[in-house]
N, C-alpha and C positions, 0 to 999 in steps of 0.2 A: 529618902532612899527608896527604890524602888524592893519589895519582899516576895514578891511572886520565884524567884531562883531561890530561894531557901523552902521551897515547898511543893517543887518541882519533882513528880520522877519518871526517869524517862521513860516513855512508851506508853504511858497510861496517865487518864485525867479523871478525877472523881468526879464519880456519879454525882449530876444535884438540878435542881428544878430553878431554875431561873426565873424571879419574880422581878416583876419591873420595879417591884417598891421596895427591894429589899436586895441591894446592892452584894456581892459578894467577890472574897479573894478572886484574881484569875491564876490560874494555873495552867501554865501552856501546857499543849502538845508538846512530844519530844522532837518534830519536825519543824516548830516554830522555833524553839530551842536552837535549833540548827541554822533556822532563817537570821534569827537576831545577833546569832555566831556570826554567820557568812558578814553580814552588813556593817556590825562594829568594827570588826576585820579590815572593810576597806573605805575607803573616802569615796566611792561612787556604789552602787551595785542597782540591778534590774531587780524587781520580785515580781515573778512572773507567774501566778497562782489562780485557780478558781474563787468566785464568789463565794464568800460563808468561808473564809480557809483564814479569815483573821488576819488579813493584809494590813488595816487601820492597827488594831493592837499590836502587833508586831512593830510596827513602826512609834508604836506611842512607848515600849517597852526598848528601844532601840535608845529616842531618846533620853530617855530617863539615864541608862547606863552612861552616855554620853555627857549628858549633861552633871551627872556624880561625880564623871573623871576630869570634869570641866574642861570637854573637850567643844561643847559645843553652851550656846547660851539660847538661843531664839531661832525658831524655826518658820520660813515660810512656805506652806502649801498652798501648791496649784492644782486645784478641781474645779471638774463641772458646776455648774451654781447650785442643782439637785443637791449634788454629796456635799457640797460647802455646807448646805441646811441641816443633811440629814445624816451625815456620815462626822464631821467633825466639825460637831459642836453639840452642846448639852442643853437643846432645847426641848428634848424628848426622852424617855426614861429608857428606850430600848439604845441609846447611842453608848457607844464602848465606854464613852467618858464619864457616865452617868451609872450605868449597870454593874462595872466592875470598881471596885474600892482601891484597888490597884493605882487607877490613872484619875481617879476624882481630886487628888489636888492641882492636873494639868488644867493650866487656863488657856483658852481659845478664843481669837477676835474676829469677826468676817468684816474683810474691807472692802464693803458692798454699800452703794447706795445709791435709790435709783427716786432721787423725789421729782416732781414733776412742775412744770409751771416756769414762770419769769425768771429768770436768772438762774436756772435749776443745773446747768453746767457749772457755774459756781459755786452752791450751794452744795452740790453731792461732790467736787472736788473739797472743800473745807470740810467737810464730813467725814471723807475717807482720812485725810493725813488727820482729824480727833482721830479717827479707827487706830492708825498706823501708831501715832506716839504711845498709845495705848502700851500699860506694860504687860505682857503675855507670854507663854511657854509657844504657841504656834496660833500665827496670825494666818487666816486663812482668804484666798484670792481664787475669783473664778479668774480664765483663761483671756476673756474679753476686757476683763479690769486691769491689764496689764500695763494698760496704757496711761496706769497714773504712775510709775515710775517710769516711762521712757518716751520720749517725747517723739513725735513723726514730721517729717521737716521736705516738704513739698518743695524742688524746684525745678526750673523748664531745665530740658538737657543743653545741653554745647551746639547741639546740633539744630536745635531749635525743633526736634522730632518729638513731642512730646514732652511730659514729666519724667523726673527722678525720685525717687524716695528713699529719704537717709532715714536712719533710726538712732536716736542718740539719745544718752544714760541723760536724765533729768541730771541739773548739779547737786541739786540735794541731795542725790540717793549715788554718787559716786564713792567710790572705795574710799571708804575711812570713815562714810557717814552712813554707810549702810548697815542697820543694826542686826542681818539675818546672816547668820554663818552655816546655817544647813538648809538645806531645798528638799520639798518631797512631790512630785508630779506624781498625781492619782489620776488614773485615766489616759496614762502617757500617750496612748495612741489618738488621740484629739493632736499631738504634735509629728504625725508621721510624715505629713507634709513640710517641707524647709522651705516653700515657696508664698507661704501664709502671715500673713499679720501676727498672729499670736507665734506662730515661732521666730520670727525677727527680733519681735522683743522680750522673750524669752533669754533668745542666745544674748541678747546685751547683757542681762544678769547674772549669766554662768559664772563665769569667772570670778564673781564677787562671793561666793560660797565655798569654801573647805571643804564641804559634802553634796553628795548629790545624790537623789535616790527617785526607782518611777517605778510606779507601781502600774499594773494591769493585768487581765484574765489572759487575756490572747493578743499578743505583739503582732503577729503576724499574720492576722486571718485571713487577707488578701494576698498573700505572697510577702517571701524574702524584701521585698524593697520596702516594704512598710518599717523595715528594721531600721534603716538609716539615720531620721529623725530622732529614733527614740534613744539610739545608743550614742546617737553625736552629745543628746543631753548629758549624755553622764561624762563624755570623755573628751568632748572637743574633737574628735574626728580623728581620735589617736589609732582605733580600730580599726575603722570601714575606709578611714577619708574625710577628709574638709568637705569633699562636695562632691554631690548625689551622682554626676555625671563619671564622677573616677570611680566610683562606684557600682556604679551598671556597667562599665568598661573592664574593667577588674573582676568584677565574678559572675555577671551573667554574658560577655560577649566572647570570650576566650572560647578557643574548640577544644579546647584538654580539659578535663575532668580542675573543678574549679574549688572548695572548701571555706567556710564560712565556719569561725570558731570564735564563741561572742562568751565562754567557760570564766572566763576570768572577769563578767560584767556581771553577769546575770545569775540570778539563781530561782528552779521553778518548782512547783509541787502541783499536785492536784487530789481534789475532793475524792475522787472516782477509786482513789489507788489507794486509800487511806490515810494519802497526807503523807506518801514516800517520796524523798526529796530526791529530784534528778541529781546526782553526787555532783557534777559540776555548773549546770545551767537545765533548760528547760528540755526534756528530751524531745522535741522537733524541732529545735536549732542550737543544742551545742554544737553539733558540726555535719552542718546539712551539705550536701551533697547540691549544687547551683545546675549541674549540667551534667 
């Protein structure tokens, strides 16, 4: 069971010196409090936050309550291969997993292997499914590893114009055999493109998850379109649209004043503000203004 909510008060966190060798309680902020609220609450949400604001912990605290109410069993995270190293997992004493006592009984897998030489596509696939059967609270996968649950299926078109490429769920890891019932996208915006390799085979996973959750600083740095990819993760296209092109049609080409309201996905905060929670989503796109 997780204790950090019985030593919790809001608004304030005890003063203490953080040693890397000498593990201690974590005690959230009262706006992480809020964040782990908002997220239990619902089967999808955005966390949409500054670096240092405790994205990883929140979500390691998220599962834990979930996994109490046995609402969830096993978790798969998608990160950059960096934060697979350095952010979740316990290879180094400054990781959440390691420094707080909180989350030191979460166990972590990376299903990463890159050996080299003769038959070495062989060999790092029979590596990753040891990684995969492995029993673990959150198995962790960079973006490009994707491709060992979903197979890529080259053929010439009808037309004789070229290739086609289909993306289709390995049978192994089809519904009923796939052991992860919650998703966490750290870095979500490495998916803001829907016309990429890593989000094809993404999207074939969705639907095999109960939950869905993406974490990142800034969704939108480029503009409102970068939003599409990352909220289609959480919702199937329930908000924006199935696809990018109804999309850009619907809120950036219209001549009337246009609204974009993403309040019921997303929830944001930042460093700068002391960690005050935008009450519905991130205040530069609960309801931006398109035109």
């Amino acid at each position: 069971m997780c204790s950090w909510s019985t030593m919790s008060q809001p608004g304030k966190k005890s003063s203490r010196t953080i040693s890397r060798f000498q593990p201690k309680p974590w005690i959230p902020y009262k706006y992480q409090e809020k964040v782990i609220e908002f997220c239990v609450s619902r089967g999808a949400g955005g966390v949409f936050a500054d670096p240092g604001t405790g994205k990883t912990t929140i979500m390691a605290a998220v599962y834990q309550i979930l996994r109490d109410l046995k609402q969830v069993n096993n978790v798969l995270v998608v990160a950059p291969l960096q934060p697979c190293y350095n952010v979740w997992s316990k290879s180094h004493n400054d990781s959440d997993f390691v420094k707080w006592i909180d989350f030191q009984d979460l166990s972590l897998e990376l299903i990463h292997s890159d050996m080299k030489g003769p038959d070495s596509g062989y060999r790092n696939e029979m590596k990753k499914r040891e990684i995969y059967e492995r029993e673990a609270d959150f198995h962790v996968i960079n973006p490009e590893g994707l491709g060992f649950f979903v197979d890529t299926i080259i053929t010439e078109r009808k037309d004789g114009k070229g290739i086609k490429k289909e993306y289709r769920l390995k049978k192994e890891f089809q519904r009923g055999k796939f052991k992860f019932d919650m998703l966490i996208v750290d870095e979500v915006t490495d998916f803001k493109y829907t016309n990429t390799l890593r989000f094809k085979r993404l999207e074939k996973l969705l639907n095999l998850f109960d939950r869905r959750y993406i974490l990142t600083g800034d969704p939108a740095a480029n503009g409102l379109l970068d939003l599409f990819g990352q909220c289609y993760i959480l919702d199937g296209g329930n908000a924006l649209g199935r696809f990018i092109s109804r999309y850009k049609r619907d809120f950036f080409e219209p001549t009337l004043p246009v609204y974009l309201d993403t309040a019921e996905l997303n929830i944001g905060f930042s460093a700068a503000k002391g960690g005050d929670i935008a009450t519905d989503a991130h205040n530069r796109h609960r309801q931006s203004r398109l035109r």
